[in-house]
Structure formats: structure tokens, C-alpha cells
C-alpha positions as CSV (number, residue, x, y, z in Angstrom):
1,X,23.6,9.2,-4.9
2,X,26.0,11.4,-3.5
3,X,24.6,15.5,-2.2
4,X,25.9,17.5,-5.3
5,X,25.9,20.7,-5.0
6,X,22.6,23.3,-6.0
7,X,21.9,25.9,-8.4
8,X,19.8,28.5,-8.0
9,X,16.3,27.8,-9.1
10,X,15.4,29.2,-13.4
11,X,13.6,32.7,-12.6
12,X,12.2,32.3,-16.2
13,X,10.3,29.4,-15.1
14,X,8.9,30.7,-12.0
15,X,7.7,33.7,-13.8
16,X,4.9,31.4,-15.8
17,X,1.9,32.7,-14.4
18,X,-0.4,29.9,-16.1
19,X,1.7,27.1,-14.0
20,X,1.3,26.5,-11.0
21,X,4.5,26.1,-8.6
22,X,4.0,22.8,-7.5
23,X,1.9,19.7,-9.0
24,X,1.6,16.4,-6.6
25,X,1.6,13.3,-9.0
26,X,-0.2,10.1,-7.3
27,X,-0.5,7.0,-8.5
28,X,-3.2,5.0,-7.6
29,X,-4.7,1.6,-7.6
30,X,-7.6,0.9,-5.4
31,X,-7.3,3.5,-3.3
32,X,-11.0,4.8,-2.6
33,X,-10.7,4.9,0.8
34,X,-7.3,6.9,1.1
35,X,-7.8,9.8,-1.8
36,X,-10.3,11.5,0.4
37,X,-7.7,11.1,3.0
38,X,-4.9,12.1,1.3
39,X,-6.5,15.6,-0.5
40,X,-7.8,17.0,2.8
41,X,-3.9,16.2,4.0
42,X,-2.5,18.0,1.4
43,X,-4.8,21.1,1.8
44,X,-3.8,21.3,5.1
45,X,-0.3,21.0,4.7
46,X,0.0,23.1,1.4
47,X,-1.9,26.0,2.8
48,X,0.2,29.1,2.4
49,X,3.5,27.1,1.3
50,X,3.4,27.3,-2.1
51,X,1.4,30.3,-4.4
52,X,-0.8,27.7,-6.1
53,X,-0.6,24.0,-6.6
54,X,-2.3,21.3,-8.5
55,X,-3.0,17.0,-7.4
56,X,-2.6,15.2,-10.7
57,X,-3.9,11.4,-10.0
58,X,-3.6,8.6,-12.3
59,X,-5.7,5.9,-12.0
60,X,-4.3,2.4,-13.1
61,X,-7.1,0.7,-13.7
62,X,-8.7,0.8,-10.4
63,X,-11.8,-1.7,-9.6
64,X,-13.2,-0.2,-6.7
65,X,-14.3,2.9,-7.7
66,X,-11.5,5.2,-7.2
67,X,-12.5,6.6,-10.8
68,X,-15.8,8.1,-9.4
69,X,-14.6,9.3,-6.3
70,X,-11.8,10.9,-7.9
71,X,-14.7,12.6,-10.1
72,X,-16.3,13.5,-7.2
73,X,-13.1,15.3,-5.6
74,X,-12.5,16.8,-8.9
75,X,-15.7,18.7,-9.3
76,X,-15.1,20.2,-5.8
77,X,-11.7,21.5,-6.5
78,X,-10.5,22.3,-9.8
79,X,-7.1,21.9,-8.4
80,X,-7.5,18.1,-8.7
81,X,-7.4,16.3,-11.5
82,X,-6.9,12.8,-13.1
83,X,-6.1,10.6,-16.1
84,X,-7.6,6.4,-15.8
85,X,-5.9,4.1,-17.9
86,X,-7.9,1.6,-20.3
87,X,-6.7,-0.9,-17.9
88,X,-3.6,-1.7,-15.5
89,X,-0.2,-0.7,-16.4
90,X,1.7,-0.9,-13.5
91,X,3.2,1.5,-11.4
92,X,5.9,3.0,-13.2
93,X,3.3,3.7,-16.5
94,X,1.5,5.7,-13.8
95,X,4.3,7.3,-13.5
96,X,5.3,8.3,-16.7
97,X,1.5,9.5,-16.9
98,X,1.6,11.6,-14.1
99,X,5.1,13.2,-15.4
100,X,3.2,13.8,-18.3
101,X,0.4,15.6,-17.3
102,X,1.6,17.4,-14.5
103,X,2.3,21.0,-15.3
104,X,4.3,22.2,-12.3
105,X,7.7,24.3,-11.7
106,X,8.0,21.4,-9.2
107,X,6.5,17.7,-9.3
108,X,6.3,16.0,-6.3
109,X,5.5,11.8,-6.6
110,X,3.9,10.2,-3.6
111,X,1.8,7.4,-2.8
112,X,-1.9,7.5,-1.8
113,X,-1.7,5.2,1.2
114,X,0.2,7.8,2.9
115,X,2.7,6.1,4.3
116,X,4.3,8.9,2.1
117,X,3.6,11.9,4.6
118,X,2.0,15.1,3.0
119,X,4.3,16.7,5.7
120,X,7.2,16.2,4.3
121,X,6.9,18.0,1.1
122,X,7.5,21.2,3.0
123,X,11.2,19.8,3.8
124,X,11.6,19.0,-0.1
125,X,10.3,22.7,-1.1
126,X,12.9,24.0,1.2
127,X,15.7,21.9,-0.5
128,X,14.0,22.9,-4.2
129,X,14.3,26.7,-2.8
130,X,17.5,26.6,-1.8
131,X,18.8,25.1,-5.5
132,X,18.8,21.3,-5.5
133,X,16.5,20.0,-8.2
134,X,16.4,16.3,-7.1
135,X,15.2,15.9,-4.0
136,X,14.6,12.1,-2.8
137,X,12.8,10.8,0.3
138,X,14.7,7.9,2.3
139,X,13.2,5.4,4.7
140,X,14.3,6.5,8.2
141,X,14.3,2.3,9.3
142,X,12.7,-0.3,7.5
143,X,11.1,-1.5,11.0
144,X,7.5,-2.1,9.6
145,X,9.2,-4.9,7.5
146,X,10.2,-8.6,7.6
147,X,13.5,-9.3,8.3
148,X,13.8,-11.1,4.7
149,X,12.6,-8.2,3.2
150,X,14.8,-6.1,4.6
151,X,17.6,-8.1,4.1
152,X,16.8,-8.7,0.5
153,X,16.6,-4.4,0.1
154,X,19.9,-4.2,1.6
155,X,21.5,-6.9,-1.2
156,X,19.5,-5.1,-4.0
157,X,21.4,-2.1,-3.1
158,X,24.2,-3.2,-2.5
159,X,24.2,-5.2,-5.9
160,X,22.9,-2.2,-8.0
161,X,25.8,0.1,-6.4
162,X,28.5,-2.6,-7.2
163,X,27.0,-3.3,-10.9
164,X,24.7,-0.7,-12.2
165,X,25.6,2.3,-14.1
166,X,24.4,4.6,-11.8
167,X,24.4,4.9,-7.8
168,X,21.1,4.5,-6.5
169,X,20.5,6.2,-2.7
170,X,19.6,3.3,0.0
171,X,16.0,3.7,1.4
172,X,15.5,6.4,-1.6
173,X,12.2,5.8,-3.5
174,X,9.7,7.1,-5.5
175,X,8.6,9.8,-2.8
176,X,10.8,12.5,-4.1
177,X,10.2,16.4,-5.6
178,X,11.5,17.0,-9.1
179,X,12.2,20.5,-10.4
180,X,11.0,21.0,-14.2
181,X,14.1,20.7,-15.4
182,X,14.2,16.9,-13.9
183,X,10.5,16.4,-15.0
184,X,11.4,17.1,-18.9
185,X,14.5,15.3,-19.0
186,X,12.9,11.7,-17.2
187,X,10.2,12.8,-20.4
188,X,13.0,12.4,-22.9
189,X,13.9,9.1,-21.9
190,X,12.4,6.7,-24.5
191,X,12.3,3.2,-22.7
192,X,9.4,1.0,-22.3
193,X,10.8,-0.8,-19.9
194,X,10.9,1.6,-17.1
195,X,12.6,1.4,-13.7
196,X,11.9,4.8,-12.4
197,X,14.4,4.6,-8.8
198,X,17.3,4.2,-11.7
199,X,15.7,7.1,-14.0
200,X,15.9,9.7,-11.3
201,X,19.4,9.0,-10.5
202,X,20.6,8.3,-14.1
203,X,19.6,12.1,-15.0
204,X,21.7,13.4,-12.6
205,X,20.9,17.6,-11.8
206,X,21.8,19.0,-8.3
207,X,20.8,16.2,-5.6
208,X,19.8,15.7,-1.7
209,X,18.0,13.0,0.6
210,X,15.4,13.8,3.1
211,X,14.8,11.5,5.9
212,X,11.0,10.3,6.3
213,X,9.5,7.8,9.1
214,X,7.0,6.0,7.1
215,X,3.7,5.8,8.3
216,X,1.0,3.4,8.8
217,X,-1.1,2.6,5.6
218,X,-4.7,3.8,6.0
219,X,-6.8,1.6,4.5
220,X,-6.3,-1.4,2.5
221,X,-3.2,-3.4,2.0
222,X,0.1,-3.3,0.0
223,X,-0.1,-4.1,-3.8
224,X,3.5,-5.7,-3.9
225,X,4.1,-9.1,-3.3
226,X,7.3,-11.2,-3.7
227,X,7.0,-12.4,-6.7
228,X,6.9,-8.5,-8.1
229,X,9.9,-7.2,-5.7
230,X,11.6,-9.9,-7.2
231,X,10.9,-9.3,-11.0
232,X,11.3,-5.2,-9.9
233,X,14.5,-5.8,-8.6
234,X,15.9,-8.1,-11.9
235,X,14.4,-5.5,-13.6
236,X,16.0,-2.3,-12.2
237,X,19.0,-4.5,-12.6
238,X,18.6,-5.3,-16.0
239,X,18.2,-2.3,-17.2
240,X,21.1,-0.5,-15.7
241,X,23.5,-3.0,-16.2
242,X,24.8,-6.0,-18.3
243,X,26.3,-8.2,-15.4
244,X,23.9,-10.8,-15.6
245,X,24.9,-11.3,-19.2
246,X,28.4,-10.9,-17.9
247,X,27.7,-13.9,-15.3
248,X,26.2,-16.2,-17.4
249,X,29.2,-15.8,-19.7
250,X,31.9,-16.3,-16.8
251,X,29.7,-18.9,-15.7
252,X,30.6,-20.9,-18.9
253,X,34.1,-20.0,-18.7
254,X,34.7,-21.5,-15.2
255,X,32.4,-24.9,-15.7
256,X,34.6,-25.3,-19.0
257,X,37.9,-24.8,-16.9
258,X,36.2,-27.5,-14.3
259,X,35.0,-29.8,-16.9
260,X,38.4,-29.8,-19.0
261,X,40.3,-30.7,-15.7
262,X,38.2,-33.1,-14.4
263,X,38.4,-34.3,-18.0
264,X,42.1,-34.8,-17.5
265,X,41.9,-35.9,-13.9
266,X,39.6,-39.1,-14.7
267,X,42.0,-39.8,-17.9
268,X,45.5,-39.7,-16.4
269,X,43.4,-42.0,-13.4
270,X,42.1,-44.8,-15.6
271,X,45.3,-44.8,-17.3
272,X,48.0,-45.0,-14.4
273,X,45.8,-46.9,-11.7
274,X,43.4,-48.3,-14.6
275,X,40.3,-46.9,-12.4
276,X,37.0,-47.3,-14.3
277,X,34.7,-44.3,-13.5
278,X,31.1,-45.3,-12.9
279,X,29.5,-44.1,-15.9
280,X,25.6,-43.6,-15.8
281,X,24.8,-41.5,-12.8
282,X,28.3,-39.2,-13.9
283,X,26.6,-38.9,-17.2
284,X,23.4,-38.1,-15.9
285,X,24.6,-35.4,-13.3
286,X,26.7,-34.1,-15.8
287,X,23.7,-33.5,-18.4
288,X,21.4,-32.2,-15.5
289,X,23.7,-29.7,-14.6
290,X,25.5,-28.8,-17.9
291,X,21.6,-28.3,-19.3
292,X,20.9,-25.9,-16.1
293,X,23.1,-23.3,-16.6
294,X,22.3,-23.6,-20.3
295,X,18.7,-22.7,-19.6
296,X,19.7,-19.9,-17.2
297,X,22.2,-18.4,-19.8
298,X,19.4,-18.8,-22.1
299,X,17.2,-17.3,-20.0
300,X,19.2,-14.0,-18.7
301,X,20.0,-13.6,-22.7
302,X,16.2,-14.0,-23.4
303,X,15.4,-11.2,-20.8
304,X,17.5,-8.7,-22.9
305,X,16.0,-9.5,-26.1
306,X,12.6,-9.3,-24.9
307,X,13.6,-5.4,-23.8
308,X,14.8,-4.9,-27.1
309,X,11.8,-6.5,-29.1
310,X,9.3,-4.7,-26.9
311,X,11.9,-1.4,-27.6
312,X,11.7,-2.3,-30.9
313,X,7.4,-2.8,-31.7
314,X,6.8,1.0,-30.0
315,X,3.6,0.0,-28.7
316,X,2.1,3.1,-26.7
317,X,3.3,3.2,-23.2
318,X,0.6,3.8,-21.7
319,X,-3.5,4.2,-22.8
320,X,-5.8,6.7,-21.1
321,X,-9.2,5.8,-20.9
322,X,-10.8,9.3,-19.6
323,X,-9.4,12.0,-18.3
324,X,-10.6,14.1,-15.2
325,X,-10.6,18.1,-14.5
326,X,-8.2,18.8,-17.4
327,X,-11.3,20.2,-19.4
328,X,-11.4,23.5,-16.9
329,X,-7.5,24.3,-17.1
330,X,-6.4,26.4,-20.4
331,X,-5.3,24.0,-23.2
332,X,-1.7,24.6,-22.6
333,X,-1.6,23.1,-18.9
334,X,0.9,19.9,-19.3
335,X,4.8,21.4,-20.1
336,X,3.4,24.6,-22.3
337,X,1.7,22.7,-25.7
338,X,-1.8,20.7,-26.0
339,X,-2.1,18.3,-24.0
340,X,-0.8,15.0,-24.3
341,X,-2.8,12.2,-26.6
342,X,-4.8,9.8,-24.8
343,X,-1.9,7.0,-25.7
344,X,2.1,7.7,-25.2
């Protein structure tokens, strides 16, 4: 995403005594050990830059007891507060919850592992001061990673910014601060099927990067494997875009092209030079790999119509279980009416 220019920041908004300036949204998953962490970080770093602030966690359906140290935290600052899902909804749910319940002039997303440093929030409240509205984090270097993970990033981006709707920033993640404005318009956006890196960039508002060296995680270990980067990334892909539809279908159109020449080529040869063409192992290479790319086209068209069909039930997108804190902050807290129902 390419620096547009700002705007100054809505005076009407900051006047709203009952809201505080900035709301930290983190979601977590197993993360006991770093909340505790994280909190006395933020205090620290939040002292004095902002006139009040509030840490809205959402806990996605942890099983180590993040729930009752969250409580714990909670009932020691009424600044912190929570929502736990009935069980796990993944990351970008979390999300969406968090966006939901945070009340904010400003919403900043982070991690709780803080690899996401607290620090760097005073850099995105400069930007957010001096009129941009969506600011993103990016990855100094990607040197904590393997060098097939990097390398895969590198071709996600570059394949998103060749085929999706939308230019995504390289290194640019969830670690960002979203003005209100932002906050209400990602709210608006109806999909289940939620790739948040695209969301930010697909609303658009006055944007800028800030570089971040990520840190060390804490405690614990990384949540993502493979096997989820990959579906993330066909997913993010998927939902911006239609080439994969668009392949499948050129796919067809060049092994028809091949198949009608080769069709001809074996003809004219049996007929001038009378050449037989062995015919069992053809045929059965020819079925094997006629009947692959059927299943694949099959399969890219089947992802699409499983988005629409979940679109298309309006299950809830998300289930809260208990909320945390909320019950000590007026009734209007989350985006100026009641808060929101424990399913969305």
C-alpha cells in the first residue's frame, strides 16, 4: 500500500469524554505466561502518552488458563478487559471480536507474545496525530525465519500484488493502529470468511508503514504451522481475487489446444508413415492427467462455493462464552450503543 496522504484527525471524536483515546486489541491463545508480561509493558510504555487507554483481550478458546489470569489482571485494573469465546475460532474471529468491543478513538492490534513491541505504539500515535488513520507495522527483516518461509512470504506478496484487488504492504501485518473511522468501516464488512491483512488495505483512509524489528517470543511457541500459512495464504488469495478460477479455466483452454494438436499430429502420422501409436500406457497417462486437472478445477471452483454457502447460512461469526471487566464500564463503552450480543 502506497503512503497516501493524512487528514487531520475528527475533533468531534476526540471530544467523547466516555472513550478513551486509545484501546489495545490482543488476541490470545494460550498465552498465560506472556499477558502478565505484556500489561506491565504496556503500562510502562503508555504512561503519559495517551489521556486514558483501555487493553481489550479476547480469548480464543484458551486451555491453559489464560481465562483466569486474565480475570485476575482484570480485577486489578479496570482498564483491562476481555471477551472468551465458547471455543476456538481462529485468529481473525479474534479479531473481529476485539474490533467489536474495543471502544477507542484509536485501536491498536498486537500480539501477546510480544514479538509485537509495546514500544512501538508511540511511533504509530505519532503518525495517528499527525492525520494518517492506517497506520501498519512492517517486519524490518524476516531473519528469525527459515529461508523457505521467507521465500514463500516473498511469492505470497508478490502474487497478491500481481492478482488481488487490492495492494497489500510487504512485511505489513496485523500489528497496526486504526483510527475509529477505520475501526467502523472493517465492522461494516459482512464476510465470514475473513482475511484481515486484505481488509485493512481494502478500506483504504489515509495510510503509512512503520518499521519494527521483531522480537523474541517470551514464552511458549508459535501457533502457525505450514499447513495453516498455506490455507491463510489461498485464503487471503481467494478472497481478493478470482485468478485461481481464472487459471483453472486457461488451464483447460491450453490442454485442449495440446490435446487437439497432438490429436492431429498422431493422425496425419499413422496415415502418411502408417505409425501405430502404442495405445495402453498413452491412454492411461492421458486419463491420469486429464482427470488431475479436472479435480483441481473442481477443487478451486469448490473453494468458492463453500465461501458463498457459508456466506449464504449467516451462522454467527463468532460466540462469546463470558465476558471480563465490561460490567464496571458505562453500558455504552463499545462504538456508543449496548454492547454487542454474546454471538456476531
Amino acid at each position: 500500500m502506497s503512503e497516501t496522504s493524512p487528514i487531520p484527525p475528527s475533533e468531534a471524536s476526540r471530544a467523547r469524554a466516555s472513550r478513551p483515546e486509545l484501546s489495545i486489541v490482543v488476541p490470545v491463545y494460550d498465552e498465560a505466561d506472556n499477558l502478565p508480561i505484556l500489561v506491565e509493558r504496556l503500562k510502562t510504555v503508555l504512561a503519559g502518552a495517551v489521556s486514558s487507554w483501555e487493553l481489550v483481550c479476547v480469548d480464543d478458546g484458551s486451555r491453559d488458563g489464560t481465562l483466569s489470569v486474565l480475570k485476575l489482571l482484570s480485577a486489578s485494573d479496570p482498564r483491562i478487559s476481555g471477551v472468551s469465546f465458547s471455543r476456538n475460532f481462529g485468529k481473525e474471529i479474534a479479531i473481529a471480536a476485539g474490533l467489536d468491543h474495543a471502544s477507542g478513538d484509536a485501536v491498536v492490534i498486537m500480539d501477546a507474545d510480544l514479538q509485537h513491541p509495546p514500544e512501538t505504539i508511540l511511533v504509530f500515535l505519532e503518525k495517528w496525530r499527525a492525520g494518517f488513520l492506517n497506520i501498519y507495522g512492517q517486519r524490518a527483516s524476516r531473519a528469525g525465519e527459515s529461508a523457505l518461509k521467507r521465500n514463500l512470504a516473498r511469492a505470497f506478496y508478490k502474487l497478491f500484488a500481481r492478482f488481488g484487488e487490492t495492494e497489500l504492504p510487504e512485511g505489513a501485518g496485523d500489528f497496526r493502529l486504526l483510527d475509529r473511522k477505520v475501526v467502523d468501516a472493517l465492522r461494516a464488512l459482512p464476510e465470514r470468511a475473513r482475511f484481515s491483512k486484505g481488509l485493512y488495505a481494502w478500506v483504504g483512509f489515509p495510510s503509512t508503514g512503520v518499521t519494527f524489528e521483531v522480537a523474541e517470543r517470551q514464552h511458549g511457541e508459535t501457533k502457525f504451522r505450514f499447513g495453516k500459512l498455506f490455507s491463510f495464504a489461498f485464503d487471503g488469495l481467494s478472497s481478493f481475487s478470482t485468478v485461481p478460477l481464472k487459471i483453472a479455466t486457461w488451464a483447460g483452454v491450453v490442454i485442449a489446444v495440446i490435446s487437439t494438436l497432438s490429436a492431429a499430429f498422431f493422425l496425419l502420422r499413422t496415415v502418411f508413415f502408417g505409425t501405430d501409436l502404442p495405445g495402453f500406457p498413452s491412454l492411461i497417462v492421458s486419463i491420469m492427467f486429464f482427470s488431475g486437472i479436472q479435480l483441481i478445477s473442481l477443487g478451486m471452483i469448490g473453494e468458492y462455493v463453500g465461501r458463498i454457502f457459508a456466506e449464504v447460512k449467516r451462522r454467527p461469526l463468532y460466540l462469546i462464552g463470558e465476558r471480563v471487566g465490561f460490567d464496571a464500564r458505562t453500558v455504552d463503552h463499545p462504538r456508543g450503543d449496548a454492547l454487542p450480543p454474546l454471538i456476531r
